[in-house]
Z-matrix of the N, CA and C atoms (Angstrom, degrees):
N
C 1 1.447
C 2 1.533 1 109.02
N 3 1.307 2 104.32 1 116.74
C 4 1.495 3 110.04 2 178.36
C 5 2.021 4 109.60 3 -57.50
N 6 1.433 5 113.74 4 144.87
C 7 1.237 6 127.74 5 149.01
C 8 1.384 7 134.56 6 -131.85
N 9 1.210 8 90.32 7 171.53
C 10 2.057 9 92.90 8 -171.43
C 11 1.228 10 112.16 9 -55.93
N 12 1.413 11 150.44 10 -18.10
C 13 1.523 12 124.62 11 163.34
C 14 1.616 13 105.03 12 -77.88
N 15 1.228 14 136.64 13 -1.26
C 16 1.361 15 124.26 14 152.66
C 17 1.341 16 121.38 15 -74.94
N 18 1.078 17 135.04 16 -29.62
C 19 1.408 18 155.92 17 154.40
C 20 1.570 19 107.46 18 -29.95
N 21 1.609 20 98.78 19 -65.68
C 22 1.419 21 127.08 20 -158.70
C 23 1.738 22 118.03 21 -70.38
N 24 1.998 23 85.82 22 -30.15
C 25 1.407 24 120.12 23 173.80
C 26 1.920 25 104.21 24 37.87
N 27 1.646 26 119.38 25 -118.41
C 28 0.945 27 142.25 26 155.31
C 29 1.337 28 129.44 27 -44.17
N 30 1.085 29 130.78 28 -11.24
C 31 1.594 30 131.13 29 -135.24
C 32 1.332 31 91.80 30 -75.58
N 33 1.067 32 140.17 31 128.71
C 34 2.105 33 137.73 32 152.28
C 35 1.166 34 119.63 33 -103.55
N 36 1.871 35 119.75 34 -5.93
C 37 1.592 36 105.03 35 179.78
C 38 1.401 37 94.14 36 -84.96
N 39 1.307 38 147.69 37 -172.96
C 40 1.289 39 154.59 38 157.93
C 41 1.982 40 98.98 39 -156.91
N 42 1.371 41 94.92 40 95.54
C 43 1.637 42 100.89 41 177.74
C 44 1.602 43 116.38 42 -62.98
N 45 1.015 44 118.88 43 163.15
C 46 2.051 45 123.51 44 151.26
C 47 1.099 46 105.35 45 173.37
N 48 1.301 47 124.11 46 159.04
C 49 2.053 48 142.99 47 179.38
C 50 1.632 49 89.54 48 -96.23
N 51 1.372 50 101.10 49 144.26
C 52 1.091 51 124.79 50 156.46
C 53 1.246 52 106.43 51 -90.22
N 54 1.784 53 111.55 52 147.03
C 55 1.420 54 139.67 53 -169.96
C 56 1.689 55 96.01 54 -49.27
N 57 1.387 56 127.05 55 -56.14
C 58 0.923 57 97.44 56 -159.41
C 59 1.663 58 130.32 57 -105.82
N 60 1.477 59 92.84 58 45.93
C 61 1.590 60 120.87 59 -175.63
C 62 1.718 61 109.31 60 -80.68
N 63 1.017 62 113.54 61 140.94
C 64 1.650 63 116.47 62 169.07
C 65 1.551 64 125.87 63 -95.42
N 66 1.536 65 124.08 64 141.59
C 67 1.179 66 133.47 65 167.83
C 68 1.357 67 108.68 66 -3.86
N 69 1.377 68 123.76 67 -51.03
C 70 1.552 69 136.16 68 179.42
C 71 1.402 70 122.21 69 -50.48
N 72 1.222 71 97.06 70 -64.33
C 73 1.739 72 114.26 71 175.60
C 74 1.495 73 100.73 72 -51.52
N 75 1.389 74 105.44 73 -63.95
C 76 1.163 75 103.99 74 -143.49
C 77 1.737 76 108.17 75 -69.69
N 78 1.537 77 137.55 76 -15.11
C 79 0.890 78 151.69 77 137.72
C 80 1.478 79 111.31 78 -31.33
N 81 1.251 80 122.69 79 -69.73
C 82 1.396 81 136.61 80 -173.73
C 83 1.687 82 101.62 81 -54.07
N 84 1.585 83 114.17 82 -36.89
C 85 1.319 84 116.61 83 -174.33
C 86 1.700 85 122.51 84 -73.25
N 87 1.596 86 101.53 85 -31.90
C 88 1.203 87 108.83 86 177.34
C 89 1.679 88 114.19 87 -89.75
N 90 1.182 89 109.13 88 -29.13
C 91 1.488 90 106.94 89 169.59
C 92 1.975 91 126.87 90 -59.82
N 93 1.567 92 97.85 91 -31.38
C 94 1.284 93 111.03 92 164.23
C 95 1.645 94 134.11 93 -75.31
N 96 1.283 95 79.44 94 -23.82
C 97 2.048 96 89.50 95 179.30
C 98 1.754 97 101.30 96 -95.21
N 99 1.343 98 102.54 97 -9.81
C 100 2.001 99 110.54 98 -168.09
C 101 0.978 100 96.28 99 55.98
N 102 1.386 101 125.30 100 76.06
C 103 1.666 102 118.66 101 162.67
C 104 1.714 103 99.63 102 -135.29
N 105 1.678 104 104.11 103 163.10
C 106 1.398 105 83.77 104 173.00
C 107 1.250 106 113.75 105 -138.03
N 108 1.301 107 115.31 106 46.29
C 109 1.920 108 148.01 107 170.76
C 110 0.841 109 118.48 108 -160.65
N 111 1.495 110 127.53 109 144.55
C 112 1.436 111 119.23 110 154.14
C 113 1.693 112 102.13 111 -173.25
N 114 1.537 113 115.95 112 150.23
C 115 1.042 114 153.53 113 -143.51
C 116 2.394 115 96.33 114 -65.24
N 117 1.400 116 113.55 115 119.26
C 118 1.292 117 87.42 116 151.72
C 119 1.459 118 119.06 117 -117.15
N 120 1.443 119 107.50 118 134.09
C 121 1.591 120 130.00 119 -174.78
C 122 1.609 121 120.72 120 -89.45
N 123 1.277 122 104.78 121 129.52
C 124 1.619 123 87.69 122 174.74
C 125 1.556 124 99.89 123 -86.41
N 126 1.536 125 107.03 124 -175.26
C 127 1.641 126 127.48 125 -156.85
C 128 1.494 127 102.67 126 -67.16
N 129 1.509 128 129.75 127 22.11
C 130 1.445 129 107.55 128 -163.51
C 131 1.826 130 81.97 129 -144.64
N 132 1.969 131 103.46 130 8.70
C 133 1.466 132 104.90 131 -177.25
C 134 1.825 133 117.44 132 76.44
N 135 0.858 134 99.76 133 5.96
C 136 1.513 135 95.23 134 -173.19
C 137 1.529 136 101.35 135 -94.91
N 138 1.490 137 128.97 136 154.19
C 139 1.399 138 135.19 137 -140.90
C 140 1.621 139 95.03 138 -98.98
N 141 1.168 140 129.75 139 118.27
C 142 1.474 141 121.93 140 156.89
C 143 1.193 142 125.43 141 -104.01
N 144 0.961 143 139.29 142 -5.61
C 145 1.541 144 162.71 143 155.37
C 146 1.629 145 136.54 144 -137.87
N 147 1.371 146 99.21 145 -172.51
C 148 1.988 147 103.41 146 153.29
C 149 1.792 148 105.71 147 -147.39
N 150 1.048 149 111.04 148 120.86
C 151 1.534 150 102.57 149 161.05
C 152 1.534 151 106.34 150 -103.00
N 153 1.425 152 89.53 151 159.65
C 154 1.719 153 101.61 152 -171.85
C 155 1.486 154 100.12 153 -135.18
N 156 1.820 155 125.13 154 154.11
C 157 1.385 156 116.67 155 160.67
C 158 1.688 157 132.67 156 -36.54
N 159 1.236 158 111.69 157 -16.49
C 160 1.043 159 136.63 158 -169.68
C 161 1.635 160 104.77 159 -83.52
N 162 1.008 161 116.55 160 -38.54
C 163 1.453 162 138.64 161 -179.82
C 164 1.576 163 106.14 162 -59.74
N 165 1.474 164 88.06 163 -48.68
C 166 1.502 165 103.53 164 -155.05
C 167 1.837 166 105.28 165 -70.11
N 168 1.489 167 101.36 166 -34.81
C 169 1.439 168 119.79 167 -176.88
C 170 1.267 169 118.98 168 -72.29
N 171 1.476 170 117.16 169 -48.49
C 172 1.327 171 118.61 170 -174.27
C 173 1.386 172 112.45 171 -104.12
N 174 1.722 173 115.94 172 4.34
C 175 1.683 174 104.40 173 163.15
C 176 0.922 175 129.04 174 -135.02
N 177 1.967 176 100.21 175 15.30
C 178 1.855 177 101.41 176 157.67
C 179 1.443 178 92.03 177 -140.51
N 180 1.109 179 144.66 178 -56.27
C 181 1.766 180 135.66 179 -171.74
C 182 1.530 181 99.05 180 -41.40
N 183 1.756 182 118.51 181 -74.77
C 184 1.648 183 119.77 182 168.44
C 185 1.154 184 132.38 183 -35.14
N 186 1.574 185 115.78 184 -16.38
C 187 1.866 186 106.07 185 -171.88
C 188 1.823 187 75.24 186 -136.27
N 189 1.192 188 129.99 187 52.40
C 190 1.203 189 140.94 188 164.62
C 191 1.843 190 116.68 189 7.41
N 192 1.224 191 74.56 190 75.35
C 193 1.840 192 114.71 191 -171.92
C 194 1.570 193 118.68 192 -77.31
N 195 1.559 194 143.25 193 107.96
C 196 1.062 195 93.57 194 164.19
C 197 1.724 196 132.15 195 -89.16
N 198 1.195 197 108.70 196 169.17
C 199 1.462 198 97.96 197 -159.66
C 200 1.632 199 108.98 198 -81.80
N 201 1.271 200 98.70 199 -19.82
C 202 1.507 201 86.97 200 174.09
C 203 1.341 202 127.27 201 -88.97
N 204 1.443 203 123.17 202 8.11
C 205 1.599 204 132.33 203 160.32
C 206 1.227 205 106.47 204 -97.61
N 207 1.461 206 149.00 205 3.35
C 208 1.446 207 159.30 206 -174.34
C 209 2.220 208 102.75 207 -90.55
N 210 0.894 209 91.35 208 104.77
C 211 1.761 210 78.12 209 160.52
C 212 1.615 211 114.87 210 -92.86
N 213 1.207 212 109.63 211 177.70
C 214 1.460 213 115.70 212 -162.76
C 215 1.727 214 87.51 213 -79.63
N 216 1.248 215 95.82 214 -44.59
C 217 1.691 216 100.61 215 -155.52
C 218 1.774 217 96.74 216 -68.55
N 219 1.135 218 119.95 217 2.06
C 220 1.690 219 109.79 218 177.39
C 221 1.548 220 113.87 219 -97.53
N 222 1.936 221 103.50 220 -14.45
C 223 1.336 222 94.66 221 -178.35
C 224 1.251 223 103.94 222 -129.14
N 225 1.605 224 143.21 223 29.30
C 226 0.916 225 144.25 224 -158.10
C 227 1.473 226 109.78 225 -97.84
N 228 1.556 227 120.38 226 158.23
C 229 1.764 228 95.38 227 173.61
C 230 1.747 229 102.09 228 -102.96
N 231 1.489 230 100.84 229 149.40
C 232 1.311 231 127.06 230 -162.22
C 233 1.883 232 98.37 231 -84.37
N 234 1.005 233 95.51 232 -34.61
C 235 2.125 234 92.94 233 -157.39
C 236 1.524 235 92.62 234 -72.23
N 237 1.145 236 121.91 235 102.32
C 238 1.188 237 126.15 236 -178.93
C 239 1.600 238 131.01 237 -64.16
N 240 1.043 239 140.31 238 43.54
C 241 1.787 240 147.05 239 -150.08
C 242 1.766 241 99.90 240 -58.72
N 243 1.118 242 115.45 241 118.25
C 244 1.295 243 122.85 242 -159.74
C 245 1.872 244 107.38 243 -141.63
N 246 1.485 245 103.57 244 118.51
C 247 1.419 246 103.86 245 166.85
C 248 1.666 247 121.39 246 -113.92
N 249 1.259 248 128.94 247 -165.59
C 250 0.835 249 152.60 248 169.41
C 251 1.614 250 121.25 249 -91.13
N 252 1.476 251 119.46 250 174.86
C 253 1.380 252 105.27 251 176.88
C 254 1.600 253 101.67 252 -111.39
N 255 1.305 254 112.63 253 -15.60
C 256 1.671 255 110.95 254 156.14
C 257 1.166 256 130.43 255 -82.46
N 258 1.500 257 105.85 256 19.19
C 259 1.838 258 119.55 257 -166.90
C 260 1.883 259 90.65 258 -82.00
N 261 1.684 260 119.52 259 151.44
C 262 1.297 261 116.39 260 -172.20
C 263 1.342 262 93.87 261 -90.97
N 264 1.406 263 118.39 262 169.45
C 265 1.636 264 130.01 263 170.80
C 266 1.074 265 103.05 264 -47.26
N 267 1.626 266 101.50 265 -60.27
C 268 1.638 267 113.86 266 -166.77
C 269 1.494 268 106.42 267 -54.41
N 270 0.951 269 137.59 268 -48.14
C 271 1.621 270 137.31 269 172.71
C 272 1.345 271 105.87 270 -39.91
N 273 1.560 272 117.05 271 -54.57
C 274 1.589 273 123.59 272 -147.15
C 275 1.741 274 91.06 273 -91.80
N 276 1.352 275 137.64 274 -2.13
C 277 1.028 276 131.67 275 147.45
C 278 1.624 277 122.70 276 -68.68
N 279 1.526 278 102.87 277 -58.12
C 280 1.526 279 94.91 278 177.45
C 281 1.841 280 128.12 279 -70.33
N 282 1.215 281 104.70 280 -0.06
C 283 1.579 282 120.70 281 165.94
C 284 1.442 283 102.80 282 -64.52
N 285 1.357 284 112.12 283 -57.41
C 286 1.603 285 135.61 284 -164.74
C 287 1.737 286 109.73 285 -63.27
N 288 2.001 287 108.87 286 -42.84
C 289 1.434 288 108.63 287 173.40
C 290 1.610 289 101.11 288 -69.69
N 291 1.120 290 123.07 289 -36.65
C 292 1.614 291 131.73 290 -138.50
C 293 1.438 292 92.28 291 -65.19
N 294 1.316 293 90.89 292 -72.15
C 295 2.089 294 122.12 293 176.90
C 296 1.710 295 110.51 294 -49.63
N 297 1.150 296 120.71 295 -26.68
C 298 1.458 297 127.40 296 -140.42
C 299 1.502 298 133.53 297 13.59
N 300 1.809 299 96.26 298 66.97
C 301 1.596 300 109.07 299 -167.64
C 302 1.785 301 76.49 300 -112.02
N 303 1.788 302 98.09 301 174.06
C 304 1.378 303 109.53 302 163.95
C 305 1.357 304 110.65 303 -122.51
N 306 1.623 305 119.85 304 22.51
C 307 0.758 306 131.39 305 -171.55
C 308 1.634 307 138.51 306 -114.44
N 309 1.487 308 152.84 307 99.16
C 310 1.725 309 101.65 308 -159.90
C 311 1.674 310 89.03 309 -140.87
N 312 1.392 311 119.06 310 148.79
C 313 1.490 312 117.45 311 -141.78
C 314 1.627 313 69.79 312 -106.77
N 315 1.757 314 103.60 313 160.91
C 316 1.539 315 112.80 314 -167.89
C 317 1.281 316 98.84 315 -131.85
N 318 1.603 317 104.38 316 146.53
C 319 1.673 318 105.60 317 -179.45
C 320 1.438 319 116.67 318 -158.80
N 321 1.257 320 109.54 319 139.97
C 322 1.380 321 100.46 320 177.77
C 323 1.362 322 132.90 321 -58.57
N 324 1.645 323 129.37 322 -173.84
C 325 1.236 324 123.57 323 -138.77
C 326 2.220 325 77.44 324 -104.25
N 327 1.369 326 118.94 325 13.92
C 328 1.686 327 118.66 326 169.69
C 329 1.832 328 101.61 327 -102.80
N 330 1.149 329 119.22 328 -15.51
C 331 1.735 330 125.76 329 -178.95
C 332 1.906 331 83.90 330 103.26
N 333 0.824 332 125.23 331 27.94
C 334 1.505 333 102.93 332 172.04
C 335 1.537 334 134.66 333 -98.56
N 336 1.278 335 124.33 334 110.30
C 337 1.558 336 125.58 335 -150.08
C 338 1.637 337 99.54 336 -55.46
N 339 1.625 338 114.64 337 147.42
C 340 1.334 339 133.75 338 177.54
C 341 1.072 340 103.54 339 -174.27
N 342 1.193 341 100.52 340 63.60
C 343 1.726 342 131.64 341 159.75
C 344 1.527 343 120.63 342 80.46
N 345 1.756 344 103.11 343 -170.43
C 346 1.568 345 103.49 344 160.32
C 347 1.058 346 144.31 345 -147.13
N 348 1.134 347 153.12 346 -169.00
C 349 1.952 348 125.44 347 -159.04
C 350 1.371 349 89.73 348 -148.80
N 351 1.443 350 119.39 349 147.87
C 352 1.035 351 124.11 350 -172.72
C 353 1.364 352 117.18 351 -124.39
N 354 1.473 353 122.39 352 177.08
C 355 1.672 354 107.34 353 -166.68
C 356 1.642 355 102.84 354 -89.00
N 357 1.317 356 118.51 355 0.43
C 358 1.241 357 103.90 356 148.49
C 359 1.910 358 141.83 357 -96.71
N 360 1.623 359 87.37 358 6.54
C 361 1.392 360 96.13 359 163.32
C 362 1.401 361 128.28 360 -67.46
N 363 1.803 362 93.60 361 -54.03
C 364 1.677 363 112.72 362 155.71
C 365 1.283 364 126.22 363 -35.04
N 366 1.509 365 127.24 364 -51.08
C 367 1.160 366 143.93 365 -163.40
C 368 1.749 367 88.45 366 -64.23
N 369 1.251 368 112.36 367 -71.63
C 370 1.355 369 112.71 368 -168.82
C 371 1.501 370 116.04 369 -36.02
N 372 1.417 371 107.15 370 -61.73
C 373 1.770 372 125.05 371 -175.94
C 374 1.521 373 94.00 372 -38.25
N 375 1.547 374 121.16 373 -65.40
C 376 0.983 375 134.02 374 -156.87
C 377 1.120 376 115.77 375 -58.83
N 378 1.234 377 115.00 376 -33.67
C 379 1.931 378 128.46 377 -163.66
C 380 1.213 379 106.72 378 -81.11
N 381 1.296 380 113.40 379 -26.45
C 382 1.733 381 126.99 380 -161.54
C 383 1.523 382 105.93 381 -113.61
N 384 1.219 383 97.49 382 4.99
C 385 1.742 384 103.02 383 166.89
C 386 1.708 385 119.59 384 -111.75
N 387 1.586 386 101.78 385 -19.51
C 388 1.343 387 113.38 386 166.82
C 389 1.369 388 94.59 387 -75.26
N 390 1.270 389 118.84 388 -58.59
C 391 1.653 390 132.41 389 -176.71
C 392 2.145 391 106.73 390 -13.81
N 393 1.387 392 66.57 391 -76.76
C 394 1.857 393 84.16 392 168.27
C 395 1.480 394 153.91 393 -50.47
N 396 1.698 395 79.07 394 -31.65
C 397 1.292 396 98.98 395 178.81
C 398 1.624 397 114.77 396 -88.28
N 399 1.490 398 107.28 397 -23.01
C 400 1.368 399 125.67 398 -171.50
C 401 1.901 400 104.64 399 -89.04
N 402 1.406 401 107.08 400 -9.84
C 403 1.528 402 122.32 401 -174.07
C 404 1.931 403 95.36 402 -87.38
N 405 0.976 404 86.37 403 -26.66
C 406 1.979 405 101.54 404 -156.45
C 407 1.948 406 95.88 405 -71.58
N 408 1.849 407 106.74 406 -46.34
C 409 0.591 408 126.41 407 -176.71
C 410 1.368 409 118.28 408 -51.87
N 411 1.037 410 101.33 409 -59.42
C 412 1.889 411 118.48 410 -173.60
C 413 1.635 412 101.14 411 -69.67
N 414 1.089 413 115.38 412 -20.06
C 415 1.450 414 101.76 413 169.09
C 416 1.082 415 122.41 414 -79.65
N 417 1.316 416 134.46 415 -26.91
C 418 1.528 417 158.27 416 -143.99
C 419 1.718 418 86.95 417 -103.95
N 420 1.330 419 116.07 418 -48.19
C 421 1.688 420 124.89 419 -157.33
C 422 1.802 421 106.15 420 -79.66
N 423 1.797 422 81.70 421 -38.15
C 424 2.118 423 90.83 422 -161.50
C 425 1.299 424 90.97 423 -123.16
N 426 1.591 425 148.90 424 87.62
C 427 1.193 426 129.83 425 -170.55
C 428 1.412 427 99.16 426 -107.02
N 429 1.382 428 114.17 427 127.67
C 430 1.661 429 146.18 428 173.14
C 431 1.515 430 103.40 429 -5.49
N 432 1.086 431 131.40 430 105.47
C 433 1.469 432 113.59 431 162.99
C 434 1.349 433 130.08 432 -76.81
């Protein structure tokens, strides 16, 4: 059974906004890394939120905000959904239906943030394991003459 440090595999960047970043930045931050969540930490790294594009749209573009009087920490979401890196896919999917985030912030087995995986990370793992399994199949069913 696959889990999130297989997912996570290689990864060495580990993104997040600091608390006292604005709507602005933090837009500018996620558009540059192409991500479309990520974790804000206060100065000692510890997780106080997640903002998402979604954040950005419906609680300063929609209530016609500007972004540079917005802090992260006023529009960020608070309910923190948090796994492990031995947490299974299958888990970190039903967190994702349960919650209905696409998002779930990752941490080691001390609470210490190292990043987050998204439901299109899953999607991939997942697709390419049916992928395989359905390759395995056709050999077994139609074998090469």
């Amino acid at each position: 059974m696959a889990k999130v440090s297989d997912l996570l595999g290689s990864r060495c960047d580990i993104y997040s906004l600091r608390e006292d970043m604005t709507a602005h930045d933090a837009a500018k931050y996620l558009r540059e890394r192409r991500v479309r969540a990520m974790a804000v930490c206060n100065q000692d790294g510890g997780i106080l939120g997640v903002i998402s594009q979604s954040d950005l749209s419906d609680k300063v573009a929609a209530e016609n905000l500007h972004p540079d009087s917005v802090r992260v920490t006023e529009i960020m979401g608070k309910e923190l959904i948090k796994v492990t890196t031995e947490t299974s896919l299958e888990e970190c999917l039903r967190l994702m239906e349960q919650h209905v985030i696409y998002h779930l912030l990752v941490v080691d087995d001390r609470g210490e943030y190292k990043g987050m995986i998204s439901a299109q990370d899953l999607l991939k793992v997942i697709a390419s394991d049916y992928k395989a399994r359905a390759e395995l199949l056709e050999c077994w069913a139609f074998p090469p003459i």
